[in-house]
C-alpha positions as MATLAB code, in Angstrom:
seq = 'XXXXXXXXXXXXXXXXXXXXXXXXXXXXXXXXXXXXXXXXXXXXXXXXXXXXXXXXXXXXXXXXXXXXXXXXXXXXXXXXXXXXXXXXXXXXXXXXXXXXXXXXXXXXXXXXXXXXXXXXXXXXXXXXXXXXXXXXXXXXXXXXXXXXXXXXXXXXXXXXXXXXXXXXXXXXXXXXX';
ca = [
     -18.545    9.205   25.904;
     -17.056   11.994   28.343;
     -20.539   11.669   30.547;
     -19.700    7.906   30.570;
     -16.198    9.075   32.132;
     -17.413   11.304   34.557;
     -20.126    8.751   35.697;
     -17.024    6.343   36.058;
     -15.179    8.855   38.207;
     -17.970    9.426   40.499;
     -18.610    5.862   40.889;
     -14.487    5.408   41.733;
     -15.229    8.331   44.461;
     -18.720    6.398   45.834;
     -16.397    3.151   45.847;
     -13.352    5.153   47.857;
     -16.106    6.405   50.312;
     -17.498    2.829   51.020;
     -14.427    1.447   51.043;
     -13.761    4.374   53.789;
     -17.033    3.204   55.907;
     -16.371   -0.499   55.933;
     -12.594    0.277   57.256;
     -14.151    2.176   60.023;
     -17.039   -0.280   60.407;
     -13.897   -2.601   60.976;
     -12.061   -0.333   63.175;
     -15.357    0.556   65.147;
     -15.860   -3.258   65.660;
     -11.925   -3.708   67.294;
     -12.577   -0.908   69.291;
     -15.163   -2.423   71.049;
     -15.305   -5.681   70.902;
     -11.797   -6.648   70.801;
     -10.305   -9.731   68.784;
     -13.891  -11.492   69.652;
     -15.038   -9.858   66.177;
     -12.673  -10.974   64.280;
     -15.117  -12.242   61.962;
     -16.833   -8.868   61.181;
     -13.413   -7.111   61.201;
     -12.382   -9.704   58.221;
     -15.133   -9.181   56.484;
     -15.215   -5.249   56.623;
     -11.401   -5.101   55.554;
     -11.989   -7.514   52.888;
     -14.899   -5.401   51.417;
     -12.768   -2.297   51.588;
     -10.324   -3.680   49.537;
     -12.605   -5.122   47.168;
     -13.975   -1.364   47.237;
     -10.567    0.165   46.915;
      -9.551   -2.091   43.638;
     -13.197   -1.395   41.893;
     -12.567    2.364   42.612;
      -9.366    1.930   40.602;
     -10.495    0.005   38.302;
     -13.049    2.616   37.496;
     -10.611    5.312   37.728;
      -8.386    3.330   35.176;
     -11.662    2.904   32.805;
     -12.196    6.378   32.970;
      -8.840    7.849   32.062;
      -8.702    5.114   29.292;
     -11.834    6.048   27.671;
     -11.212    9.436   28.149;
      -7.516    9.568   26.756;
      -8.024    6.797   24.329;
     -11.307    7.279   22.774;
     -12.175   10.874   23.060;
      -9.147   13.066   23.416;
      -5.580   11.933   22.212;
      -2.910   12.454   24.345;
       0.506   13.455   22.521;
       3.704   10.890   23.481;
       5.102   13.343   25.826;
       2.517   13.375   28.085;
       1.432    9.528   27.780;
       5.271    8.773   28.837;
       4.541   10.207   32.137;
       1.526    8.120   32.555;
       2.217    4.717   34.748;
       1.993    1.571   32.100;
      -0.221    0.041   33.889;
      -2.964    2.703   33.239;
      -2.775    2.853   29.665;
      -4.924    0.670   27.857;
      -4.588    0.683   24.127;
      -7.655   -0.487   22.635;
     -11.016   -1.584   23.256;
      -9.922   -5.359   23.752;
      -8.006   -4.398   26.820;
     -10.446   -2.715   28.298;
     -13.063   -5.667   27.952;
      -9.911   -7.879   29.656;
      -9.169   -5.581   32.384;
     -13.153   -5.596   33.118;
     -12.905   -9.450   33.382;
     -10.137   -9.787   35.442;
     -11.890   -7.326   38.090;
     -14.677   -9.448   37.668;
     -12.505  -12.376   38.979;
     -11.066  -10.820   41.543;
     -14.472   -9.276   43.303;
     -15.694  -12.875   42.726;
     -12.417  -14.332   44.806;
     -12.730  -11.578   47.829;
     -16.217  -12.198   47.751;
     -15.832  -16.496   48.278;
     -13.334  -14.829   50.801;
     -15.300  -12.940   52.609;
     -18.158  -15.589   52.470;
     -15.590  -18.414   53.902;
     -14.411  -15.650   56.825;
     -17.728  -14.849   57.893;
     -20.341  -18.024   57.326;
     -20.523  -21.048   59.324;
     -17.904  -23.741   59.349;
     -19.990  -26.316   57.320;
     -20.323  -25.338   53.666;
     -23.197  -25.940   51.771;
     -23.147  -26.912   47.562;
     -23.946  -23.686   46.459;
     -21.092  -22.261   48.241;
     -19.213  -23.748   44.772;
     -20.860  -21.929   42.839;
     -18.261  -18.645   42.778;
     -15.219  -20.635   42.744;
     -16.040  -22.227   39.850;
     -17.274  -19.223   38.368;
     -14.180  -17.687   38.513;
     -12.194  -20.939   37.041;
     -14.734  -20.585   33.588;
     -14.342  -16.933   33.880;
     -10.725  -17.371   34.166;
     -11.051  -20.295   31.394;
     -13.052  -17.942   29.282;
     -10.292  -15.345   29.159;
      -7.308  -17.534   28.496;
      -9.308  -18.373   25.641;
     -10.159  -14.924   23.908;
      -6.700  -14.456   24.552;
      -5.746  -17.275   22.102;
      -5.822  -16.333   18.979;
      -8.662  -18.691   16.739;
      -6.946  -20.317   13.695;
      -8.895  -23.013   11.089;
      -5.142  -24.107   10.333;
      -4.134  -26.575   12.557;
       0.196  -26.716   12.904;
       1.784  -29.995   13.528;
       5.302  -29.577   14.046;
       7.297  -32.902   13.306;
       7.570  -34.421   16.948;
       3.494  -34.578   16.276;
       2.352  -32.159   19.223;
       0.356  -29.328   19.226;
       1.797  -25.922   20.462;
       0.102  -22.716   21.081;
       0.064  -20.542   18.122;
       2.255  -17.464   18.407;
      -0.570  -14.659   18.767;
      -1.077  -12.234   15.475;
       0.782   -9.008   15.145;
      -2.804   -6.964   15.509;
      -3.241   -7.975   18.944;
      -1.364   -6.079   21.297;
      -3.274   -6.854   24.101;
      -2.126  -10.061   24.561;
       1.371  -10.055   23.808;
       3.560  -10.308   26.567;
       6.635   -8.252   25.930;
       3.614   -5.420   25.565;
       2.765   -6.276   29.121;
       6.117   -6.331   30.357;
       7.106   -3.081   28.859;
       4.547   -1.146   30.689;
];
């Protein structure tokens, strides 16, 4: 599992240095061509940041698997790690994977809109509504599955409150972070 990490850190580098050529691909392109490429400058920024977040995200994945799965950290030293990097179990890991799937798909629509023709073809529908079942998909592992159906007296359905194993989900987990 510590290869896997170090694999995931030299992809976040590889995705820091790409991200680093498209922004001077961009700058390159304002330098001589003015505002007249402001298609190819969109584009270029655009893919750096979509660079930028994957090398996080891999970054993120690494320290997680690392200091989750193979070494413990003591609660010291987690404390001084940002919330927002620590990722408590394997289920959070699989969701943080799917939201960066959702947003690469986004930037990448993006991207496609900034740079292709004005008329859009079908198939340009094809990513957003991949990322509204991918998005669909997730709210719905999110929900915890129940054969008991609740009806409270007024006759509606409400979402069930999700179980005490699942910390992923909860929100006050979230918000402490």
């Amino acid at each position: 599992m510590l290869l896997a990490c170090l694999w995931a850190l030299l992809g976040a580098i590889l995705m820091f240095g790409l991200a680093g050529a498209k922004l001077q691909h961009a700058a390159e392109a304002l330098w001589l061509g003015g505002f007249g490429q402001a298609k190819t400058i969109t584009a270029a920024v655009m893919g750096a940041t979509d660079a930028s977040l994957f090398g996080v995200v891999l970054i993120i994945f690494a320290y997680a698997i690392t200091f989750g799965f193979v070494f413990r950290l003591n609660s010291r030293a987690r404390e001084r790690v940002p919330g927002w990097m620590q990722i408590e179990n394997v289920s959070e890991l699989k969701h943080a994977l799917i939201e960066v799937i959702i947003v690469y798909l986004v930037v990448d629509f993006a991207t496609d809109l900034a740079t292709g023709d004005s008329v859009l073809a079908w198939e340009s529908l094809v990513k957003p509504v991949s990322v509204v079942l991918i998005g669909a998909t997730l709210r719905l592992m999110a929900v915890p599955q129940s054969h008991e159906h609740q009806h409270p007296e007024g006759g509606s359905l409400q979402a069930l409150p999700p179980s005490s194993r699942d910390t992923a989900h909860s929100p006050e987990k979230r918000l402490s972070r």
